[in-house]
C-alpha positions in Angstrom: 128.9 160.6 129.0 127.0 158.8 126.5 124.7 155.9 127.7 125.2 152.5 126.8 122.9 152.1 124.3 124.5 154.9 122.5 128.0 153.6 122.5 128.5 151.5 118.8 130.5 148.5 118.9 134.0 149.0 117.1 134.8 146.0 114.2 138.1 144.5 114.4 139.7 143.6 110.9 142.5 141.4 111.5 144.1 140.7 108.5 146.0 137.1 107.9 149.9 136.9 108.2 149.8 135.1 105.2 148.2 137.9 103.5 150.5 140.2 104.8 153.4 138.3 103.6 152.4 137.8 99.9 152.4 141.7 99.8 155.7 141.3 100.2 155.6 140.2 96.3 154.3 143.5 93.4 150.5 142.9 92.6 150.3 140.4 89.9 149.2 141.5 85.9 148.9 138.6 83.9 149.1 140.7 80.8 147.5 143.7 78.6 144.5 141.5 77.9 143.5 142.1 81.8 143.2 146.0 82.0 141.0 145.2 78.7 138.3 144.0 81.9 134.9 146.1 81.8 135.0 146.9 85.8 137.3 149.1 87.3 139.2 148.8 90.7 136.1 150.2 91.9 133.7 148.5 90.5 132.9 150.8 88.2 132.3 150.2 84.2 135.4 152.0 82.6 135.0 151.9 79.0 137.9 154.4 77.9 141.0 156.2 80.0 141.4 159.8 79.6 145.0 159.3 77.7 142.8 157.6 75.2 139.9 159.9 75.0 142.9 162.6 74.6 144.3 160.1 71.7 141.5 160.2 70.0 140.5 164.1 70.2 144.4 164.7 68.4 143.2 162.5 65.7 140.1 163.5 65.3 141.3 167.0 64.9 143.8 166.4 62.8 141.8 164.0 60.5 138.6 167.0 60.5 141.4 169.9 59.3 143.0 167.0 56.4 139.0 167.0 55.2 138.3 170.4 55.3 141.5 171.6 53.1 140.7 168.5 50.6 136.6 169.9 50.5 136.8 170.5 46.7 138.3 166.9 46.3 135.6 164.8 48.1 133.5 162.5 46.2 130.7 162.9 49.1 129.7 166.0 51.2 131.7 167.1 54.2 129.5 166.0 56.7 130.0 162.7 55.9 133.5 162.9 55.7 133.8 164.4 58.9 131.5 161.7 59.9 134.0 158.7 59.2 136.8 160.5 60.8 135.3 160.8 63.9 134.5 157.3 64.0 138.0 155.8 62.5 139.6 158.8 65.8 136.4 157.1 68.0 137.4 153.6 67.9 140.7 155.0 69.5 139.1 155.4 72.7 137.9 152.1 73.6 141.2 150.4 72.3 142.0 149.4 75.8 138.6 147.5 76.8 137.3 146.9 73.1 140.6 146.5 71.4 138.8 144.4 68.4 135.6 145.6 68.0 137.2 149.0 67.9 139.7 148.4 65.6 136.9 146.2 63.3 134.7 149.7 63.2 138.0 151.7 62.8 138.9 149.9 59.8 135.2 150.0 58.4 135.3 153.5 58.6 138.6 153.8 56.9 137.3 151.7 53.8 134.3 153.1 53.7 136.3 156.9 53.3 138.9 155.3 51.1 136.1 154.0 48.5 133.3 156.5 49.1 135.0 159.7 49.9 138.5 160.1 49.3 141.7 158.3 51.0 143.1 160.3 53.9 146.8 161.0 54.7 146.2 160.9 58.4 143.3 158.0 58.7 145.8 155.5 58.0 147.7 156.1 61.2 144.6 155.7 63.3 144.4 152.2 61.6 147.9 151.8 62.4 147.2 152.4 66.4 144.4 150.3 66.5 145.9 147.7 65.0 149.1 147.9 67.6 146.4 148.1 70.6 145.1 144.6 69.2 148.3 143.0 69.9 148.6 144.8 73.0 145.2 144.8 74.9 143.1 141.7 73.1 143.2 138.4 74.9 145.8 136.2 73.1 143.3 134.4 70.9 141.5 137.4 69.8 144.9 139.1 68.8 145.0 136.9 66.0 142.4 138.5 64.2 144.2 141.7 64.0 146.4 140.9 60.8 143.1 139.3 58.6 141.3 142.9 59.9 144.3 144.4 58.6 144.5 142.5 55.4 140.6 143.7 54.3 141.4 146.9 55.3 144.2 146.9 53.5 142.6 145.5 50.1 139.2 147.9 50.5 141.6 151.0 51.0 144.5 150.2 48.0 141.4 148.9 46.2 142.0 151.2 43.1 145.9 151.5 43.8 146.8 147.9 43.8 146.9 147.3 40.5 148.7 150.2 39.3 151.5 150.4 42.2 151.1 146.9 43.7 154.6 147.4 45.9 152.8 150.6 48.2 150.3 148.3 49.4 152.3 145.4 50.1 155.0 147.7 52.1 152.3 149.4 53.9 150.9 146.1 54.8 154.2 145.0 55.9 154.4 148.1 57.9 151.3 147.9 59.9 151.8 144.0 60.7 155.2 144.8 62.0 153.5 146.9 64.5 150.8 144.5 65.6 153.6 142.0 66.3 155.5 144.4 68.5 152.4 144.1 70.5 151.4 140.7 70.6 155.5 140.3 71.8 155.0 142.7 74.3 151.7 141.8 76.0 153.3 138.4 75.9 156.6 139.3 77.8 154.6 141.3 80.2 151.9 137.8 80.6 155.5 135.7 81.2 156.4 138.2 83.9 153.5 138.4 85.5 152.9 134.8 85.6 156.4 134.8 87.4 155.3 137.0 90.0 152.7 134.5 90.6 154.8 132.1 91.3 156.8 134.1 93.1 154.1 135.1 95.1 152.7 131.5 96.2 156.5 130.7 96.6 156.4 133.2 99.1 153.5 132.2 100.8 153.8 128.5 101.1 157.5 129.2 102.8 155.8 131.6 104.8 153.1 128.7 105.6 156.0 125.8 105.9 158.2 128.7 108.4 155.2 129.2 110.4 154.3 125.4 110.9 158.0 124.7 111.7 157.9 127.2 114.6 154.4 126.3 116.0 155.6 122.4 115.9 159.0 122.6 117.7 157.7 125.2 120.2 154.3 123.2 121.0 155.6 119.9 120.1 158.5 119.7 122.3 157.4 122.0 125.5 153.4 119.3 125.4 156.0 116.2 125.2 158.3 117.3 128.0 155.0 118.2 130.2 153.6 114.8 129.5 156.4 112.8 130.3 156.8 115.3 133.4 153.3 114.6 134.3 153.7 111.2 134.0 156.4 110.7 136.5 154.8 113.6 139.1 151.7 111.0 138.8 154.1 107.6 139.7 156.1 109.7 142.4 153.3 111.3 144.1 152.5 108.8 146.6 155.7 107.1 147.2 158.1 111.1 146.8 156.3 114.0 147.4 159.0 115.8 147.1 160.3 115.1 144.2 156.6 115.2 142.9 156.6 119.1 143.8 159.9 119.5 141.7 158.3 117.5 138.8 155.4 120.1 139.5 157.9 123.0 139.3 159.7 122.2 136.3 156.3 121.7 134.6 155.6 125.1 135.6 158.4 126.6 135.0 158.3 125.0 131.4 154.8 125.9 130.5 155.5 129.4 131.8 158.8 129.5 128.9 156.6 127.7 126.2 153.9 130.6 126.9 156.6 133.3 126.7 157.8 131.6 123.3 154.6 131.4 121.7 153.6 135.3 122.8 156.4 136.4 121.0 155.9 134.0 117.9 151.9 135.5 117.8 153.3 138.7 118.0 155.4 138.5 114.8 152.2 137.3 113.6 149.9 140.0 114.5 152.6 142.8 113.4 153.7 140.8 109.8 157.0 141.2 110.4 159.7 140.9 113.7 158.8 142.3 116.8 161.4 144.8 118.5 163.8 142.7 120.3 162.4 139.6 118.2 165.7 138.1 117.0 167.3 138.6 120.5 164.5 136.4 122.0 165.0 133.7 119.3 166.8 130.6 121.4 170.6 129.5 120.1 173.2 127.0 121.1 174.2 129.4 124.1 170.6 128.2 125.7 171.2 124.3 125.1 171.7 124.1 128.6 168.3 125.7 129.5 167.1 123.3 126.9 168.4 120.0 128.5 167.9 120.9 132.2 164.1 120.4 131.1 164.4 117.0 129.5 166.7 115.8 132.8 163.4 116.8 134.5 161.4 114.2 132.6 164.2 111.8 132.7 166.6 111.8 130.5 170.4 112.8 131.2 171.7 114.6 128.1 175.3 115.5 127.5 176.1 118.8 125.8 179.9 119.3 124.1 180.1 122.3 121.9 182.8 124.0 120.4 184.2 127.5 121.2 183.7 128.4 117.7 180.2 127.4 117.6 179.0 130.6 119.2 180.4 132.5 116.4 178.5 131.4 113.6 175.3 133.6 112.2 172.2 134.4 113.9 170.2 132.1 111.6 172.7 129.7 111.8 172.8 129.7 115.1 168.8 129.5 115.9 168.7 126.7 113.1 170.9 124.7 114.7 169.2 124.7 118.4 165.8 123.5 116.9 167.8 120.9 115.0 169.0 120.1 118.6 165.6 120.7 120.3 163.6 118.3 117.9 165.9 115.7 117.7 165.8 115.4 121.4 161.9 115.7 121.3 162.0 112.5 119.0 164.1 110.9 121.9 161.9 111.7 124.7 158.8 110.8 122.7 159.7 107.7 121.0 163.0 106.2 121.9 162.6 105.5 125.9 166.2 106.2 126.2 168.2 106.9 129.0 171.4 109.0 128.4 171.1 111.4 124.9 174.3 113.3 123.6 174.5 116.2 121.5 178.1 117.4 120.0 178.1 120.6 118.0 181.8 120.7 116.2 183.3 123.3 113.3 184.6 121.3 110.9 185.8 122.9 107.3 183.8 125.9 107.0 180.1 123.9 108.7 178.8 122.9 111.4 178.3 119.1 112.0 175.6 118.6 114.9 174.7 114.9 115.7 172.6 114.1 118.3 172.6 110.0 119.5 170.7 108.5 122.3 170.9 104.9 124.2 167.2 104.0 122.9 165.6 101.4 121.0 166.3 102.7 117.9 164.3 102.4 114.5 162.6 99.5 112.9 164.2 98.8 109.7 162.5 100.8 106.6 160.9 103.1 109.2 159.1 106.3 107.7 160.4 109.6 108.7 157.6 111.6 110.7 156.6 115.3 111.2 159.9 116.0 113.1 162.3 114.9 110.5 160.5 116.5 107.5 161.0 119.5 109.6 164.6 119.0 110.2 165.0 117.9 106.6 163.5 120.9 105.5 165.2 123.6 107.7 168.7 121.9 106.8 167.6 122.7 102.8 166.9 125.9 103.5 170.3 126.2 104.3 172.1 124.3 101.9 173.0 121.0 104.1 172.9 117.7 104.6 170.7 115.3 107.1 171.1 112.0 107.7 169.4 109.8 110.6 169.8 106.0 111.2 170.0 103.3 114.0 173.3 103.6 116.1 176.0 101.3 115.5 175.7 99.9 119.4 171.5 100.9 119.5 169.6 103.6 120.0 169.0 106.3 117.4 171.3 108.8 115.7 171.0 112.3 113.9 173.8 113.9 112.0 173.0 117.1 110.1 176.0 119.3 108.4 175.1 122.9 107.9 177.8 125.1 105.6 178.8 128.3 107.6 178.6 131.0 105.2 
């Protein structure tokens, strides 16, 4: 066995749910113009792709055999006509990550051929690449220096052919800015749809965000009111009833015991990114309203519960959406109405669910400001479509009414 000073402490990488959930969403490319980037996903400095070094070589060999059958016809040696070509076929490689400068030294190299050697029948095509990789790969301002490139090259290769056959030049010319546009267009559908993804993406991420902060507040929110209010009495009753001190005791136990079981298994969906086995199962519905209540008689207040047979047949989500509705609004009772008596009535009704919760408290002042609690019951009722609406009771207290379609 190895002794302790041998043994090397093991780093934990824990990586953020929020993280994991924006992988949920492809990796974002804001267009062409980004793979144009001198560093690779490595770090490295990747100035050409081996598809484009391969791109090139074809040219190049295909521009060095159109030189060597037109020798005799060359105005200049071969060497220097091989010399051009392999820089008009060179400029192909970089047309990824120097999509302008190589087309710019591409097209140098064509005009200087065109009015110092001879014009090629294969050089042109080169041009024509280039000039399509500008549109591509350049960033969206640089792209528009593509078709004034192409417009010099143009006028130093036809430089002796313009006057004579002025309708060649202009068709080529045509030709070659129908192909930069087709990628400008592209690199610009592919920048649209990447800067969807993005949104997308944070979309993701900030329901993810708003999900979590719903869950944390109605488990943590309601289980610390209860135990307050619990503690509360236990601390009036404990000189006067001991026993029903030790059942105020009890029930806080018994509470803080559930609210720990709760938020184990919400930090475990957490740690794994996604449910835990059995996850949905443990996920509280209207079937546990009675647990739910039986706590909040503890600290005090007597709730009524009526809901209707065909309640428990409505969807999982549904059906968990609904109790936290339930479980908040009674929270809000317990922490700010000092009522009494509560009642809850969950009812099918035309294809929704109606709950409405109403208690025998002070109510609300008028023009009161919704707080965290009915944001969050606003919110989860959006998600699914419905409607909320909360006011002062007709004979007092405070009522909550919230219509969720059944799909």
């Amino acid at each position: 066995m190895s002794p302790p000073s041998a043994i090397r402490p093991v780093r934990m990488i824990r990586t953020s749910p929020l993280k994991r959930m924006s992988r949920l969403v492809p990796p974002v490319w804001t267009g062409p113009a980004d793979r144009a980037g001198r560093a690779g996903p490595l770090g490295r400095t990747n100035w050409t792709s081996p598809r484009d070094a391969v791109l090139a070589g074809v040219f190049l060999i295909a521009m060095s055999v159109d030189r060597i059958e037109a020798a005799d016809g060359l105005h200049t040696g071969l060497p220097l006509a091989l010399a051009l070509s392999a820089v008009a076929a060179g400029a192909l490689a970089v047309r990824r990550t120097l999509p302008l400068a190589g087309y710019l030294v591409g097209s140098a190299a064509l005009s200087a051929e065109a009015l110092f050697v001879l014009p090629s029948a294969v050089s042109p095509y080169a041009n024509l690449v280039g000039l399509y990789s500008i549109g591509l790969y350049a960033t969206r301002r640089r792209a528009w220096f593509g078709p004034f490139a192409a417009l010099l090259g143009m006028a130093a290769y036809f430089a002796d052919l313009a006057h004579t056959y002025p309708v060649i030049p202009t068709g080529v010319l045509f030709l070659w800015l129908l192909g930069w546009a087709v990628g400008y267009g592209t690199a610009r559908r592919v920048e649209e749809r990447g800067a969807a993804r993005l949104r997308l993406r944070q979309q993701v991420v900030a329901e993810e965000r708003a999900r979590l902060a719903r869950e944390l507040h109605d488990l943590v929110g309601h289980t610390l009111n209860v135990l307050l209010i619990q503690a509360g009495a236990a601390r009036r009753l404990l000189d006067r009833e001991p026993e029903r001190t030790r059942e105020l005791l009890s029930g806080m136990e018994h509470s803080g015991r559930e609210a720990l079981d709760d938020l184990d298994r919400v930090l475990g969906l957490l740690r794994r990114g996604a449910e835990a086995p059995g996850g949905p199962a443990l996920q509280p519905g209207l079937a546990d309203l009675d647990r739910l209540t039986g706590r909040l008689e503890q600290a005090g207040l007597r709730v009524s519960v009526r809901v209707d047979r065909g309640a428990d047949r409505v969807p999982r989500s549904l059906d968990v959406s609904a109790y936290r509705i339930v479980q908040e609004a009674l929270t809000n009772t317990v922490k700010h109405a000092r009522a009494r008596t509560a009642s809850v009535t969950v009812r099918c009704t035309g294809g929704s669910l109606d709950i409405e919760v109403s208690d025998d408290g002070r109510g609300s002042d008028a023009g009161y400001t919704p707080g965290r609690g009915l944001l969050g019951i606003a919110e989860r009722v959006s998600m699914l479509g419905g409607s909320v609406e909360h006011e002062r009771g007709e004979q007092g207290g405070f009522r909550l009414r919230a219509v969720l379609p059944i799909p």
